[in-house]
C-alpha positions as CSV (number, residue, x, y, z in Angstrom):
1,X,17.9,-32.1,169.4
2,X,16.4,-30.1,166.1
3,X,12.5,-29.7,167.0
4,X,12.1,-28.9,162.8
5,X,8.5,-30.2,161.7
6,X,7.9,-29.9,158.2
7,X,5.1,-27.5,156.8
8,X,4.9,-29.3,153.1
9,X,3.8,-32.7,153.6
10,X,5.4,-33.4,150.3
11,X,8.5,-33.3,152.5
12,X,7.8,-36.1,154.8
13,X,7.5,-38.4,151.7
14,X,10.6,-36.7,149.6
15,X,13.2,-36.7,152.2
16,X,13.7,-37.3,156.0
17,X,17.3,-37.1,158.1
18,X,18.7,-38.0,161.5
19,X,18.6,-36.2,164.3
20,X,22.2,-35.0,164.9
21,X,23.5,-36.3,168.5
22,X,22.0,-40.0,168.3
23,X,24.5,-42.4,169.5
24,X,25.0,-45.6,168.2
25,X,23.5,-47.8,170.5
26,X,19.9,-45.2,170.6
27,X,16.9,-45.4,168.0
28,X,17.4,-42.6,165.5
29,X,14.8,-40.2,165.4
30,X,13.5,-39.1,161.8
31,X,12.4,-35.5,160.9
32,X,11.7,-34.6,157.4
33,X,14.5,-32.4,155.8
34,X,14.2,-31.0,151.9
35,X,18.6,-31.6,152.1
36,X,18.8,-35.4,152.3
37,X,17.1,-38.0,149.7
38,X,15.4,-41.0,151.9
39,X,17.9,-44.0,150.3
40,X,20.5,-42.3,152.8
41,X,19.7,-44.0,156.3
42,X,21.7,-44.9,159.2
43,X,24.1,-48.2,158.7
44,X,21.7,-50.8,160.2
45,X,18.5,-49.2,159.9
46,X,16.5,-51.4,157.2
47,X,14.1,-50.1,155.2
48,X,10.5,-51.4,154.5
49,X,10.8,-51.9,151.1
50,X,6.9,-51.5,150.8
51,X,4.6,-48.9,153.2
52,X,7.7,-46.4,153.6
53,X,6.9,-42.9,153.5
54,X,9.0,-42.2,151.0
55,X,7.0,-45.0,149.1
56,X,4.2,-43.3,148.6
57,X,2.5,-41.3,146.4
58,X,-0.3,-38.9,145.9
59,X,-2.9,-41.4,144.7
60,X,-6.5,-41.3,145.8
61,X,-7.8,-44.7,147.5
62,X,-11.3,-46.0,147.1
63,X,-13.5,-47.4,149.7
64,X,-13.1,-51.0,148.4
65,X,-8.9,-50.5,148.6
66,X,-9.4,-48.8,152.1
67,X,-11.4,-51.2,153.0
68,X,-9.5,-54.1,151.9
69,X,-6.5,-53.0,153.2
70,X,-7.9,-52.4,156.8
71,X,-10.8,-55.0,157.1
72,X,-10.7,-53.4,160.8
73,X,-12.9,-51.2,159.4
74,X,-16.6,-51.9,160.3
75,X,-19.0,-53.1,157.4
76,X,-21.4,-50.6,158.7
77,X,-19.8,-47.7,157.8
78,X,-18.3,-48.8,154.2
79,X,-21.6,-47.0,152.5
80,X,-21.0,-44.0,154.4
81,X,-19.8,-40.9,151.7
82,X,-18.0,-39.5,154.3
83,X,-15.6,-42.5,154.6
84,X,-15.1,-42.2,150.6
85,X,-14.3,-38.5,150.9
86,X,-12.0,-39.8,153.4
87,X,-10.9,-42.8,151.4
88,X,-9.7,-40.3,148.2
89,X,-8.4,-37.2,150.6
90,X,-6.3,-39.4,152.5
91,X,-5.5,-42.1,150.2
92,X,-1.4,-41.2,150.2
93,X,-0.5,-40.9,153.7
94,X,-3.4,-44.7,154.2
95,X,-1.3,-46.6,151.5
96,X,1.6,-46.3,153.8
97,X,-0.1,-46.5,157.2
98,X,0.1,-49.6,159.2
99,X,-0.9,-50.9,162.8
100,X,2.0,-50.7,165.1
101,X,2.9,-54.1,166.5
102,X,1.9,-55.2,169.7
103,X,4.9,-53.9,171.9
104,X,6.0,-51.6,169.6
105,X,8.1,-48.9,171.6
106,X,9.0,-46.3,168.9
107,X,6.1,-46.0,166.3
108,X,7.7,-44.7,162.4
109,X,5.4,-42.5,160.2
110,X,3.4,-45.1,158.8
111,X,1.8,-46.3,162.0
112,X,1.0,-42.5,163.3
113,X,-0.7,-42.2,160.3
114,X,-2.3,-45.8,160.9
115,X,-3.4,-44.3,164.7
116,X,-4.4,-40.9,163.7
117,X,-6.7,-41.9,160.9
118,X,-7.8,-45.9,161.4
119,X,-7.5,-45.9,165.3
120,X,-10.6,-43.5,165.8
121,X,-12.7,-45.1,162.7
122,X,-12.2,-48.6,164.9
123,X,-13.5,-47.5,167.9
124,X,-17.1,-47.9,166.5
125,X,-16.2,-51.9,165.6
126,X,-15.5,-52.5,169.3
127,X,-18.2,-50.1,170.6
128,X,-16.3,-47.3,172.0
129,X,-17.8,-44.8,169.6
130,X,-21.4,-44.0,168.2
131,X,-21.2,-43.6,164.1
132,X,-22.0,-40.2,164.5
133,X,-18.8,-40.1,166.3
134,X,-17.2,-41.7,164.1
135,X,-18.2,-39.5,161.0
136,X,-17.4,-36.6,163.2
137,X,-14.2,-37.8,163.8
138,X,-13.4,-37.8,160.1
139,X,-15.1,-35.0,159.1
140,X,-12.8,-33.1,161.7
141,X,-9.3,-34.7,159.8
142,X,-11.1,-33.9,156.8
143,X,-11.7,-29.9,157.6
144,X,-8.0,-30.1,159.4
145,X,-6.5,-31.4,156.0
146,X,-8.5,-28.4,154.1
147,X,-7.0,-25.6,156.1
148,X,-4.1,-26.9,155.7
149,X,-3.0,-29.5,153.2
150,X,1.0,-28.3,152.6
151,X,0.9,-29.5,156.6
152,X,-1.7,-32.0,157.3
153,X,0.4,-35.0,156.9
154,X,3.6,-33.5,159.3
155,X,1.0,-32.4,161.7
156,X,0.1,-36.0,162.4
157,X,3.4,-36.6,163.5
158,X,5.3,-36.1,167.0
159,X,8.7,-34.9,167.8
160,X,9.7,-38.1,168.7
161,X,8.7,-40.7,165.1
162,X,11.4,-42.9,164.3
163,X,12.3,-44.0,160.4
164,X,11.5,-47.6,161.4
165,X,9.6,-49.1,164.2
166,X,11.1,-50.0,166.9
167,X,10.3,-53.5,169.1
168,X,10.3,-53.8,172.6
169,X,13.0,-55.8,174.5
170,X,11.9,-59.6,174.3
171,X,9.8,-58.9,171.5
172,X,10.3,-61.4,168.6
């Protein structure tokens, strides 16, 4: 199995392949790959017509959008500036990212993306985390995506993603 990772994150959103050696009856695994365009999946494999990787675009998000699209987010921190630096930094890889489904057992780009950046913020809502936390939290993914921004967004994804999430057996 190919242990590529991409260093542009343009490249997870313009193109991903499949692993060579996946048989029929396994999940494919997804790595990014400048070679292939993203309408070329595996037969089966359905697409999410909306919140796909390749979906998205370099748009920045406001703290109202963030907000409204993850209402997981406590009220308490929605006037804090770090969360609207984080809002417009971020605001590509958040319009694709969403919460992985209760026994979800291969997790696509979209929710890594929803774990690595909403998970921690949410841990203040249910009292696991102090703000400051919180704001350090961010502030670290922040300074990570400065240092790096051709490979922030591939750097937030393991070896093992899949294109599309996969469900647990007797999951319906």
């Amino acid at each position: 199995m190919s242990k590529t990772r991409a260093t542009d994150s343009r490249a997870v959103f313009d193109s991903i392949r499949v692993v060579d050696g996946m048989s029929g009856g396994e999940s494919a695994i997804w790595r990014p790959n400048f070679e292939h365009s993203f309408e070329h999946s595996p037969e089966g494999v359905a697409q999410r017509p909306q919140g796909s990787v390749a979906a998205a675009t370099i748009k920045p998000m406001t703290i109202s959008e963030l907000c409204a699209r993850f209402p997981e987010i406590p009220s308490e921190l929605r006037d804090e500036p770090t969360l609207g630096e984080f809002a417009t930094t971020f605001g590509d890889l958040l319009a694709v990212a969403h919460k992985p489904g209760n026994c979800s057992t291969g997790h696509d780009p979209g929710n890594h993306f929803y774990l690595q950046l909403i998970g921690p913020i949410t841990y203040f809502g249910y009292g696991l985390a102090t703000r400051e936390r919180v704001i350090e939290d961010m502030r670290r993914l922040l300074d990570t995506h400065t240092a790096d921004p051709e490979g922030f967004a591939a750097s937030l994804l393991p070896d093992d993603t899949v294109g599309v999430e996969v469900s647990g057996p007797d999951c319906g």
